[in-house]
Each structure stands twice: as structure tokens, then as C-alpha cells.
C-alpha positions as CSV (number, residue, x, y, z in Angstrom):
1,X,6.8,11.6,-18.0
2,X,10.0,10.7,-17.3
3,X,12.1,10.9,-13.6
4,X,13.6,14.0,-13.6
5,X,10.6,15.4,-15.4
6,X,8.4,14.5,-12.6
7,X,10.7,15.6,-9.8
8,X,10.9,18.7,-11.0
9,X,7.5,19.3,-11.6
10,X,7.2,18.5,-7.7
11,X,5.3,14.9,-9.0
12,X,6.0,11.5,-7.8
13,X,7.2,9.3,-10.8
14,X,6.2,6.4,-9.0
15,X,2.8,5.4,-7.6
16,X,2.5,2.9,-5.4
17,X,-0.4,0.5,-6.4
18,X,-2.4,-2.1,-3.5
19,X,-3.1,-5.4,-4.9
20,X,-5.0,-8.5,-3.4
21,X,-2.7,-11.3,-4.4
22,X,-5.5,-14.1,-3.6
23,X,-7.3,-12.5,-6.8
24,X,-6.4,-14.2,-9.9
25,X,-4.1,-12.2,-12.1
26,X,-6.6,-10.3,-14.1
27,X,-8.9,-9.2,-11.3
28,X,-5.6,-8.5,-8.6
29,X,-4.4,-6.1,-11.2
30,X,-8.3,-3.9,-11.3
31,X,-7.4,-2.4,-8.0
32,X,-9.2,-2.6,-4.4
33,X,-12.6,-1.9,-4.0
34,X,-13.7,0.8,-1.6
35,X,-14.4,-1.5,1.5
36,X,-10.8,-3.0,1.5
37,X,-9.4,0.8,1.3
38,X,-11.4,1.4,4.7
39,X,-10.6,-1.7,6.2
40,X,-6.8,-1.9,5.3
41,X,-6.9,2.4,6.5
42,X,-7.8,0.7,10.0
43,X,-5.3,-1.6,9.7
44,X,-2.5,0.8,9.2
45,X,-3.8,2.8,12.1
46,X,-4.3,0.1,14.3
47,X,-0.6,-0.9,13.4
48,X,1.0,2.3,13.7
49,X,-1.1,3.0,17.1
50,X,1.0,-0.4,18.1
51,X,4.1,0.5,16.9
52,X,5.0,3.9,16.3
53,X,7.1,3.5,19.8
54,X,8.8,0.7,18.9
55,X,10.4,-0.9,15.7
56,X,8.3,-0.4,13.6
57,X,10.5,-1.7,10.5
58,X,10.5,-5.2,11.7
59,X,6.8,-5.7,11.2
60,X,5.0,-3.9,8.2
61,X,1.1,-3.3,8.0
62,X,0.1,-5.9,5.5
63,X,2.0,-8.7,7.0
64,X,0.3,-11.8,7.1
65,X,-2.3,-10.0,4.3
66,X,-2.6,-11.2,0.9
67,X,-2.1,-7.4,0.3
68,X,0.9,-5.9,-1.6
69,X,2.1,-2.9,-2.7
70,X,3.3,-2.6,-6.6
């Protein structure tokens, strides 16, 4: 599906992907399992909870994580 074909359909083209860069290449690329979705869902709470006053930009969620988005 192409860009404008999934805009208009009301679909993101692009979907972001979480890896674990400490995995080697072929296991990083599987995905997360279910535990580190929970435990990274706290993490982003926790970090907004700290920093949705402030600026927030500065600092992202994963920092200091071996966490990416693709």
C-alpha cells in the first residue's frame, strides 16, 4: 500500500516497530515479548507522570534503554 493510499484510507503507512538493541540482529528484529510491552507501558507512564509539565522533548522514555523505535 502505498502513502497516499494509506492516508486516504484513514491508515498509517508507517508503523512504528520496538526493538531491544542488546538482542543480536536476528532475535532484536522478532519483536518484544509480552513482559517488556508491560514493563516499557510503565515506563512511559512513569515518564510522562514526570514530565508532562515540563519539557518533555528534552528527555524521551527509552533513554538510557537498549530500546528503539524502528
Amino acid at each position: 500500500m502505498g502513502c497516499d493510499t494509506g492516508i486516504i484510507r484513514g491508515v498509517s503507512p508507517l508503523a512504528g516497530y520496538l526493538i531491544d538493541t542488546s538482542k543480536s540482529i536476528n532475535e532484536r528484529y522478532k519483536g518484544i515479548t509480552a513482559a517488556e510491552i508491560l514493563m516499557l507501558s510503565e515506563r512511559y507512564r512513569q515518564w510522562w507522570s514526570e514530565n508532562k509539565n515540563g519539557n518533555w522533548k528534552t528527555k524521551g522514555a527509552l533513554t538510557g534503554t537498549p530500546y528503539k523505535w524502528m
